[in-house]
N, C-alpha and C positions, 0 to 999 in steps of 0.2 A: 287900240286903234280901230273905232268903227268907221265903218265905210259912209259915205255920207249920201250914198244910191238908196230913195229909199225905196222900200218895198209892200206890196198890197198881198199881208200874210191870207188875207179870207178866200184868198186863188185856191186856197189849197186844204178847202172844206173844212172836215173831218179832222184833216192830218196840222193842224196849226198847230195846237202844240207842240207835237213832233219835230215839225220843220223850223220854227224859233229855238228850237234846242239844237239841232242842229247847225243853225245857221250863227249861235251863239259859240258855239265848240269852232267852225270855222272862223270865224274872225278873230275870238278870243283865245280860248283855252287849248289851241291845238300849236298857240306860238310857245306855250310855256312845255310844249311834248316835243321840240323839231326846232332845233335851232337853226337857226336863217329862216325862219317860215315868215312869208306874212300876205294878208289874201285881203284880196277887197271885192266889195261887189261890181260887178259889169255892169254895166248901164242900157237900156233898151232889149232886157232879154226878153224873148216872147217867153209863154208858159214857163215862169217860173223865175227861180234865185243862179246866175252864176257866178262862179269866184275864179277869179285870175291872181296873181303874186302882184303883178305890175297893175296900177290907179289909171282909170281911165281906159282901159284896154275893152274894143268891141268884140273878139273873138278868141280862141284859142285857149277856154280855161279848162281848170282841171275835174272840177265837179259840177254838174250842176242839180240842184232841187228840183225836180221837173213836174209842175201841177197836172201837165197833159198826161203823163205818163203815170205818176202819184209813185214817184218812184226819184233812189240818190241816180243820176248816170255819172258814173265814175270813170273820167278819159287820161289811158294810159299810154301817152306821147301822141304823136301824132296817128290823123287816119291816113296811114301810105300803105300803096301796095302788100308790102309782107309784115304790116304790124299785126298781129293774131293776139297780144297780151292780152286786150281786151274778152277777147272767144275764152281767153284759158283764167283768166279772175273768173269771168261769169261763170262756167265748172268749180272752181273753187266754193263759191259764192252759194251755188244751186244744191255742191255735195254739203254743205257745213249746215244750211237752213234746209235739209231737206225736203228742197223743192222741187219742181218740174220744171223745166225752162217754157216763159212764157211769149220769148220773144220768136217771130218769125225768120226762118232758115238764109229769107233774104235782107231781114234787117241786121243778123248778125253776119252775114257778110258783107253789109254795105256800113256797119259801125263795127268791124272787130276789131278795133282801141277803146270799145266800149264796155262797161261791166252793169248792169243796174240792180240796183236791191232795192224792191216795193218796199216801201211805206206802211203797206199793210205787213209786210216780213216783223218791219221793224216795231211798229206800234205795240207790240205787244211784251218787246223785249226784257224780262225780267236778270238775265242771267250778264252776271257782269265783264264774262267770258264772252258774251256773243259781244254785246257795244264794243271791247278791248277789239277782236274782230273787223268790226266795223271801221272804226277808228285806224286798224293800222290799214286797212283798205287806201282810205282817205291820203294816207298820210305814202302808201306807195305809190297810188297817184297821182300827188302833188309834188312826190322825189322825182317820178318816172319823166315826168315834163317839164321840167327846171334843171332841179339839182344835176341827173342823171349828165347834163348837154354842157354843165361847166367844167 
């Protein structure tokens, strides 16, 4: 089932490859890993690709490809008061690619349902342990804001 939004991949330089592979794994190949999954593109996203469960949906998704940022932002349920998942993937996220966290003290407390993993992390990914990684990221993600509320 492809999404029928379509998309201007050259938003996102460098990272095209990268980001049509990913965006292939979310519409396609992450339905055959996740039963009940199924994701379409949002329509009118600024900087970048986002994916919602539900066709035609303008807010509220679970991932999005973000050309502004050149990074996945991965949102885990809602941004309410005491949602911190976000704060504690991105630790996860930061210990695993040992990175440095790059976001600002006030941005992760004004998105902490948020998780983001550069582009640049991932562009380089050889090991098939870090995408598995990746991928169950995605796929907590998309349980934490759906499945999670049924």
């Amino acid at each position: 089932m492809m999404s029928n939004v379509q998309v201007d991949f050259d938003q996102f330089n460098e990272y095209v490859d990268l980001v049509k592979k990913l965006d292939y794994y979310l519409l396609s190949e992450m339905k055959e890993e996740l039963e009940g999954y199924q994701a379409f593109r949002m329509d009118d996203i600024k900087d970048g690709i986002a994916y919602h469960r539900i066709e035609n949906r303008a807010k509220d998704g679970f991932v999005k490809l973000c050309s502004a940022n050149n990074a996945i932002i991965l949102r885990f349920g809602s941004n309410t008061d005491n949602n911190y998942k976000g704060l504690v993937k991105q630790h996860v996220v930061d210990k695993h690619f040992n990175l440095l966290n790059k976001r600002t003290e006030k941005h992760l407390n004004k998105f902490a349902n948020e998780a983001f993993i550069y582009f640049e992390t991932l562009e380089n990914l050889i090991n098939i342990d870090d995408w598995e990684f990746v991928k169950q990221l995605i796929k907590e993600a998309y349980t934490d804001k759906f499945l999670d509320k049924e």
